[in-house]
C-alpha atoms as a printed R data frame, in Angstrom:
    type eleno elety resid chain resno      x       y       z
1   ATOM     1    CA   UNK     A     1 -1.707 100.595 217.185
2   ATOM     2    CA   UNK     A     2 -1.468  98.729 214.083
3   ATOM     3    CA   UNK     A     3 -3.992  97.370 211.620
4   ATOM     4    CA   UNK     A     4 -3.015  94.071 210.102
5   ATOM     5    CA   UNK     A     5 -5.112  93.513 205.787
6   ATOM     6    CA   UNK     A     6 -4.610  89.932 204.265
7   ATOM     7    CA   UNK     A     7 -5.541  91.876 200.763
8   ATOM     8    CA   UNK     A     8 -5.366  88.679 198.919
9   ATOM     9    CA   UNK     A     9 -3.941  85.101 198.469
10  ATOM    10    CA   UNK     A    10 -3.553  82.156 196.625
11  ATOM    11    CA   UNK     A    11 -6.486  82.349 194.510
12  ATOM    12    CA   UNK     A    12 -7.562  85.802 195.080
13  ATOM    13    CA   UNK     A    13 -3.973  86.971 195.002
14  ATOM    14    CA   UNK     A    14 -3.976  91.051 194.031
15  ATOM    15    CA   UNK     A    15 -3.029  92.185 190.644
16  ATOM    16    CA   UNK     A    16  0.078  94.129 191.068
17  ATOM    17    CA   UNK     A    17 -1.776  97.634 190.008
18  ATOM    18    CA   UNK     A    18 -4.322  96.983 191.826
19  ATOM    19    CA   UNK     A    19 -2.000  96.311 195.100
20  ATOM    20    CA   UNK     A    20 -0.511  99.703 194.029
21  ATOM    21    CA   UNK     A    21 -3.642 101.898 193.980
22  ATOM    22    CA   UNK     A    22 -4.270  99.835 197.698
23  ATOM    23    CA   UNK     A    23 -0.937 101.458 198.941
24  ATOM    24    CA   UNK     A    24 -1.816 104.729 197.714
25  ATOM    25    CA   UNK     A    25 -5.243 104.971 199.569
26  ATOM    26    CA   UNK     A    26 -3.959 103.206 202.942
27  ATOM    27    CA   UNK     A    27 -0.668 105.732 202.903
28  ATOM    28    CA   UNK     A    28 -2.996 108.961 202.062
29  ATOM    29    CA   UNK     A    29 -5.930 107.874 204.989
30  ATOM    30    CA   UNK     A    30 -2.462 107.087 207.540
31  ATOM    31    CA   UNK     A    31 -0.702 110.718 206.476
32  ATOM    32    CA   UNK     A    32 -4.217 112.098 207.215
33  ATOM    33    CA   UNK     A    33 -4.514 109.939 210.533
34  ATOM    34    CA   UNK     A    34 -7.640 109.084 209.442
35  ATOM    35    CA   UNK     A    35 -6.566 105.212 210.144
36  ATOM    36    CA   UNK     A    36 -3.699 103.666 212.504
37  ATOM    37    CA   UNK     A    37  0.052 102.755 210.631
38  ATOM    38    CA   UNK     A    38 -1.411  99.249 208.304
39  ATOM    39    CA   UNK     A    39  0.665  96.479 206.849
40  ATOM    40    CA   UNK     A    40 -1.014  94.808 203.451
41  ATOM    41    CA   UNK     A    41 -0.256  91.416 203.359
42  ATOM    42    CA   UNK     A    42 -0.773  89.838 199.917
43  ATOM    43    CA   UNK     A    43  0.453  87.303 196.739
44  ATOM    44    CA   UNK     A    44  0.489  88.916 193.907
45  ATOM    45    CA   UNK     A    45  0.081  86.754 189.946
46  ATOM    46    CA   UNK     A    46  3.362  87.480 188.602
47  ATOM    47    CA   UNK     A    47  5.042  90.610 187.665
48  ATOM    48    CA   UNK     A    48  8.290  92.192 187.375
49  ATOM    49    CA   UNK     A    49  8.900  95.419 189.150
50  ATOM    50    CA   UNK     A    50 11.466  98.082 188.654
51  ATOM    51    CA   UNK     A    51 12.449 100.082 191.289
52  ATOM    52    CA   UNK     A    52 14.278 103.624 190.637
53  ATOM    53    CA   UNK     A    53 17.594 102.601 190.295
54  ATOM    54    CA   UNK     A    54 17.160  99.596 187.687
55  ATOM    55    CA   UNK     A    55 19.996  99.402 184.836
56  ATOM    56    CA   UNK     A    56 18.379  98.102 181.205
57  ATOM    57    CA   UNK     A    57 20.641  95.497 181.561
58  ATOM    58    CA   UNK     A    58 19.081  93.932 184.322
59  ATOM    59    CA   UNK     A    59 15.420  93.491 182.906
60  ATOM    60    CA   UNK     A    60 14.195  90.704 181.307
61  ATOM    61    CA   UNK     A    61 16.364  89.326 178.353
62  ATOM    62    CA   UNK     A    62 12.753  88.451 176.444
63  ATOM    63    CA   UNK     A    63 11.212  91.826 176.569
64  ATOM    64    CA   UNK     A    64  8.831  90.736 179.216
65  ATOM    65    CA   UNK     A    65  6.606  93.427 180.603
66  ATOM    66    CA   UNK     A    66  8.194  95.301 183.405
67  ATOM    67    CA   UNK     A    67  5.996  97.542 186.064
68  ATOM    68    CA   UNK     A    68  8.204 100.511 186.981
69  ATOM    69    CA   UNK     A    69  7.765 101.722 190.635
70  ATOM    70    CA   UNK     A    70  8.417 104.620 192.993
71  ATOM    71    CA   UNK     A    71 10.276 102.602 195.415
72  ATOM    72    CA   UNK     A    72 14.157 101.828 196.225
73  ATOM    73    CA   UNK     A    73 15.911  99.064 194.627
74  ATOM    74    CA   UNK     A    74 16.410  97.391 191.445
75  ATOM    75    CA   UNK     A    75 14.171  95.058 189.646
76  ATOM    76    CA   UNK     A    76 12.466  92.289 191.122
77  ATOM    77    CA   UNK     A    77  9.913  89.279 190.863
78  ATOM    78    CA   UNK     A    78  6.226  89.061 192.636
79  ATOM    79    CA   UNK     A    79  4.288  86.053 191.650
80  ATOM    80    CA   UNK     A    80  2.276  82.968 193.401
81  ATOM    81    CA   UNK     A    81  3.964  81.554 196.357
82  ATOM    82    CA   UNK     A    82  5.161  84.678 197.578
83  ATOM    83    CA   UNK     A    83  3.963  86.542 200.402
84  ATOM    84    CA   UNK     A    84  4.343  90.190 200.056
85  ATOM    85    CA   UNK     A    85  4.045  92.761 202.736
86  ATOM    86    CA   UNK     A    86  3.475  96.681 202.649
87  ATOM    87    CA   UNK     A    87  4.109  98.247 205.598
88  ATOM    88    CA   UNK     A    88  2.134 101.887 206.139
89  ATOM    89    CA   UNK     A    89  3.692 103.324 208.791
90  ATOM    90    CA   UNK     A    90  4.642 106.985 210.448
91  ATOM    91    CA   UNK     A    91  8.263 106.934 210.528
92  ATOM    92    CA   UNK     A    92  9.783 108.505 214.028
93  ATOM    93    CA   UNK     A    93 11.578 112.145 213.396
94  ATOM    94    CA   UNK     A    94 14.559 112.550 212.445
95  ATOM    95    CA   UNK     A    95 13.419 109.827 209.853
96  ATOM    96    CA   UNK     A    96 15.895 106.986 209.730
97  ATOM    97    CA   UNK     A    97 15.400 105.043 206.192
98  ATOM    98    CA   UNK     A    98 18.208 102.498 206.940
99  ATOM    99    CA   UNK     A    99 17.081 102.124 210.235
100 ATOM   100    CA   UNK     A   100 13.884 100.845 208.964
101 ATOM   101    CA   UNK     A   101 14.857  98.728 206.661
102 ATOM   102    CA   UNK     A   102 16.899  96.873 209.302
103 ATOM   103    CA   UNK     A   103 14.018  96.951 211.156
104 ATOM   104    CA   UNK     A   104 12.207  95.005 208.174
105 ATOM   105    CA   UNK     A   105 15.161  92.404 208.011
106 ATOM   106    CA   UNK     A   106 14.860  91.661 212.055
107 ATOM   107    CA   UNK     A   107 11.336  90.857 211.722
108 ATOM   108    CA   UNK     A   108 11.539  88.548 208.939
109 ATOM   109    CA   UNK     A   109 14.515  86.850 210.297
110 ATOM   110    CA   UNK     A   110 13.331  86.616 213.528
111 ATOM   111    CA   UNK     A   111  9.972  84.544 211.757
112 ATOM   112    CA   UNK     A   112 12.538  82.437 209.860
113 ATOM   113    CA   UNK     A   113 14.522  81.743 212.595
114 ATOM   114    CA   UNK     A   114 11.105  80.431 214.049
115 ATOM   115    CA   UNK     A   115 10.717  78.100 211.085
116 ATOM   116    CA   UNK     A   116 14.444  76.525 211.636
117 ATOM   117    CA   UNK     A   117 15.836  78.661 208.941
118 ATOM   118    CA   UNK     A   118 19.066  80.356 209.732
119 ATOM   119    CA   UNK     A   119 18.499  83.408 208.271
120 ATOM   120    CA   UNK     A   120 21.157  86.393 208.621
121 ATOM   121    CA   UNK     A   121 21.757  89.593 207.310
122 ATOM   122    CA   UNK     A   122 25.094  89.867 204.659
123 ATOM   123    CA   UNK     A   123 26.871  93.222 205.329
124 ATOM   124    CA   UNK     A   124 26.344  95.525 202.346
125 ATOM   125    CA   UNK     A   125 23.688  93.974 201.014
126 ATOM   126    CA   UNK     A   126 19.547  94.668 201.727
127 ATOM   127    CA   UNK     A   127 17.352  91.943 202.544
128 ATOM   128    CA   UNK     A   128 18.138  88.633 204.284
129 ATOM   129    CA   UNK     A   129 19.448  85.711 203.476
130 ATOM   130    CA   UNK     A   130 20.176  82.114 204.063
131 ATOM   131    CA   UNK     A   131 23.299  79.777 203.259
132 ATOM   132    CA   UNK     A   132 26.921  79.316 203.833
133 ATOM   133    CA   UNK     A   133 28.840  82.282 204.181
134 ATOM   134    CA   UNK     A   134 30.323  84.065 201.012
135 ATOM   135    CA   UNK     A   135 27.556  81.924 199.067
136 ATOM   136    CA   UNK     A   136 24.630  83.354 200.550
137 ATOM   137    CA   UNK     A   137 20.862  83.351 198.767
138 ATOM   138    CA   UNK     A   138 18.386  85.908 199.340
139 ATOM   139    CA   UNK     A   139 15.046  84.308 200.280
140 ATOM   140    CA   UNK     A   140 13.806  88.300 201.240
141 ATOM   141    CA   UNK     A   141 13.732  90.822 199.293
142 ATOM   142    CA   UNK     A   142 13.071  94.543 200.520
143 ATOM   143    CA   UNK     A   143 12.467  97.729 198.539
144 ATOM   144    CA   UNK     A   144 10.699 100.737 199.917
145 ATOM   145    CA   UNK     A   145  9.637 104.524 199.534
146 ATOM   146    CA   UNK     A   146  8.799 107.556 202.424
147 ATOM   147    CA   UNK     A   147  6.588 110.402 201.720
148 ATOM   148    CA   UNK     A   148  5.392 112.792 204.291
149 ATOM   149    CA   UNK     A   149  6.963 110.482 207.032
150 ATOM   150    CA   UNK     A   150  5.220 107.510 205.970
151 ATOM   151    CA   UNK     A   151  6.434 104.421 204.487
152 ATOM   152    CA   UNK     A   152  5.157 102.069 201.490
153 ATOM   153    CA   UNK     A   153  6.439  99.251 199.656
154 ATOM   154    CA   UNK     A   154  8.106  96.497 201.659
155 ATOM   155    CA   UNK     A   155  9.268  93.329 201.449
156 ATOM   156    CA   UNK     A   156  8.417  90.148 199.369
157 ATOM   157    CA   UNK     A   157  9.333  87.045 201.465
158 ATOM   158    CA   UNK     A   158  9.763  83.644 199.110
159 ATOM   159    CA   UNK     A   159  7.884  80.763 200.286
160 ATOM   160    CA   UNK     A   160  6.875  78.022 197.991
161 ATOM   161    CA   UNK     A   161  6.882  79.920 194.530
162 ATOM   162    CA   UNK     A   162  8.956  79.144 191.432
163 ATOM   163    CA   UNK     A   163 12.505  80.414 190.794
164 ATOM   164    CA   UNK     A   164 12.094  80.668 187.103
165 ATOM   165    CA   UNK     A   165 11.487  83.562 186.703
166 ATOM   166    CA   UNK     A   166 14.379  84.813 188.222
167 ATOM   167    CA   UNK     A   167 16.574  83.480 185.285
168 ATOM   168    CA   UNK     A   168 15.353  86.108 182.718
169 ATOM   169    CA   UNK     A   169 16.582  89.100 185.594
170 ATOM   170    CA   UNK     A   170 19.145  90.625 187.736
171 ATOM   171    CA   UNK     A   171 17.758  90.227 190.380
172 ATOM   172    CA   UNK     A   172 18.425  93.438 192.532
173 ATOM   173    CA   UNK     A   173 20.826  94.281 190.276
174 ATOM   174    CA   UNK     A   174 23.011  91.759 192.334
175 ATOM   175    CA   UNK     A   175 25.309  89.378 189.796
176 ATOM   176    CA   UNK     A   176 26.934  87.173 192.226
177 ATOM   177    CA   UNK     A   177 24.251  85.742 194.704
178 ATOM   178    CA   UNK     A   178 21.332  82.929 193.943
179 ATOM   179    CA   UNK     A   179 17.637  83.380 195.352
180 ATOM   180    CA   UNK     A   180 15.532  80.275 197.375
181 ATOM   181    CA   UNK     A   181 12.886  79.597 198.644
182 ATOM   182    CA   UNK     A   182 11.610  78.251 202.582
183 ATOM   183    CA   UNK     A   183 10.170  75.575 200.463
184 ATOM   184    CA   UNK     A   184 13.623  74.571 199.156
185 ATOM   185    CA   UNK     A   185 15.266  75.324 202.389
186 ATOM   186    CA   UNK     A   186 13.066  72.836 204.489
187 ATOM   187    CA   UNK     A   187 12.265  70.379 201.637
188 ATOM   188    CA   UNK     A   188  8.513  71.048 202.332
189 ATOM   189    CA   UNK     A   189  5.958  73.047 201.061
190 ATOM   190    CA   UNK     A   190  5.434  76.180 202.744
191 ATOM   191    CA   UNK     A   191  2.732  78.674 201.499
192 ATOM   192    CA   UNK     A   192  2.324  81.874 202.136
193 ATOM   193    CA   UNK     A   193 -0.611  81.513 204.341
194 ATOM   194    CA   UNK     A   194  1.573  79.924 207.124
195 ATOM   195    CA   UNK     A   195  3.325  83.044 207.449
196 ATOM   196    CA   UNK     A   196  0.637  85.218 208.298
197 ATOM   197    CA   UNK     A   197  0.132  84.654 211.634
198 ATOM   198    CA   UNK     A   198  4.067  84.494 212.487
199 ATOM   199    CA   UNK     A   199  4.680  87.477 210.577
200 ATOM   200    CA   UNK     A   200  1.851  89.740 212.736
201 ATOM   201    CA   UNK     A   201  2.945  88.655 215.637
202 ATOM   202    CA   UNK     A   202  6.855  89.377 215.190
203 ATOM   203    CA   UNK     A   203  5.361  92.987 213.597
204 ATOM   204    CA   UNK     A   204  3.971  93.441 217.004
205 ATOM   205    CA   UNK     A   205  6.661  92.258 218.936
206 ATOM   206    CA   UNK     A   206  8.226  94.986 218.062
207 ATOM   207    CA   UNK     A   207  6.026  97.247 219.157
208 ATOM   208    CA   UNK     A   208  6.489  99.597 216.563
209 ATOM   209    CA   UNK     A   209  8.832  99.402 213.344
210 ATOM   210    CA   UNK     A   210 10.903 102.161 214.872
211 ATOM   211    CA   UNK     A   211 14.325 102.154 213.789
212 ATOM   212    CA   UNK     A   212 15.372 102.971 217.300
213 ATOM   213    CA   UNK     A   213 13.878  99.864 218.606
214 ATOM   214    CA   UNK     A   214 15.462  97.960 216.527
215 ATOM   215    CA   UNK     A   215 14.924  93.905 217.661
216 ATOM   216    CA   UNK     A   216 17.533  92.083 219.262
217 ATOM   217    CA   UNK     A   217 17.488  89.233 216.525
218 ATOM   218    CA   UNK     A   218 19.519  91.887 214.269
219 ATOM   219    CA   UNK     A   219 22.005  91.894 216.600
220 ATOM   220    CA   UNK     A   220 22.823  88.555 216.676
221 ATOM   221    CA   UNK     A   221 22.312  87.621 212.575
222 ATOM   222    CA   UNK     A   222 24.808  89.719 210.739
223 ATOM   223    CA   UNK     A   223 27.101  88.477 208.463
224 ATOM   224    CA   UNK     A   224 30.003  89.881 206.668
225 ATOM   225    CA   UNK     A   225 31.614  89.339 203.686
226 ATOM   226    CA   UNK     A   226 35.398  89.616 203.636
């Protein structure tokens, strides 16, 4: 089974702390199997996070406040117009981390792909992305941490929000890549309340974000760079 929160959006979007000390409870009451595996789905107002491997070089060039997180990655941007998702979820033994996070990219391409987005993977790289290839933007960003088996963190999907903010980063620490938006992709607005419903159902689609199970969308949207 799993349990599907819209935490917060547009104007009730979560402060980024507050999303944190969310994660925390959810991931101690799903260790504890006192509730089913959860994903959080949120906006949060903006906020730079840091994940564990961030250089100083890639935070903000204005001294803007920066959250550092226990999660993978580099540093990052949450803000309005971008949905966020936590998945809380028992991890199958052995526990495959990569595996999951591929898992993560599937789903989100596969709800792109349902948009008219052609959304791929680039070899290498974490996330997805969307473009011609060797000048690919990221329009997904994922990051994530496993303790006792179960995951938290996630991905932050963009949908209609500002790229601004990205000008004052590194975005993920990567140099030679752009981020976009669906919004910019589609010339339309599309807000992050759209993507609730297509993002539940591809989460239980695939019955379970088991690395083994892996959904055939990967297969078919990887891209490499020579």
């Amino acid at each position: 089974m799993l349990d599907f929160v819209v935490a917060g959006l547009s104007a009730n979007s979560v402060p980024y702390v507050e999303g944190l000390e969310l994660q925390r409870a959810v991931h101690r009451s799903v260790v504890a199997r006192e509730r089913p595996d959860t994903v959080l789905l949120l906006e949060h107002p903006a906020v730079y996070t840091a994940g564990k491997r961030t250089l100083p070089e890639e935070r903000p060039v204005d001294d803007t406040p920066v959250i550092d997180v226990d999660r993978g990655g580099k540093i990052t941007w949450h803000g309005p117009g971008q949905l966020v998702g936590y998945p809380i979820v028992h991890l199958h033994e052995p526990v495959d981390v990569v595996g999951y996070v591929r898992s993560l990219e599937a789903i989100l391409i596969e709800v792109l792909i349902e948009f008219g987005i052609d959304a791929v993977r680039v070899a290498g790289r974490s996330g997805v992305w969307v473009g011609k290839a060797g000048h690919e933007d990221k329009i997904a960003a994922i990051g994530i941490r496993v303790a006792q088996g179960v995951t938290m963190h996630g991905f932050a999907l963009n949908c209609s929000n500002s790229l601004e903010a990205y000008s004052r980063i590194i975005a993920c620490g990567i140099r030679d890549a752009g981020v976009t938006t669906m919004s910019r992709v589609l010339g339309r607005t599309v807000d992050p309340g759209e993507l609730i419903d297509p993002i539940t159902a591809a989460f239980r689609r695939s019955a379970s974000v088991n690395p083994a199970r892996t959904p055939s969308a990967s297969l078919d949207n990887v891209r490499t760079n020579a």
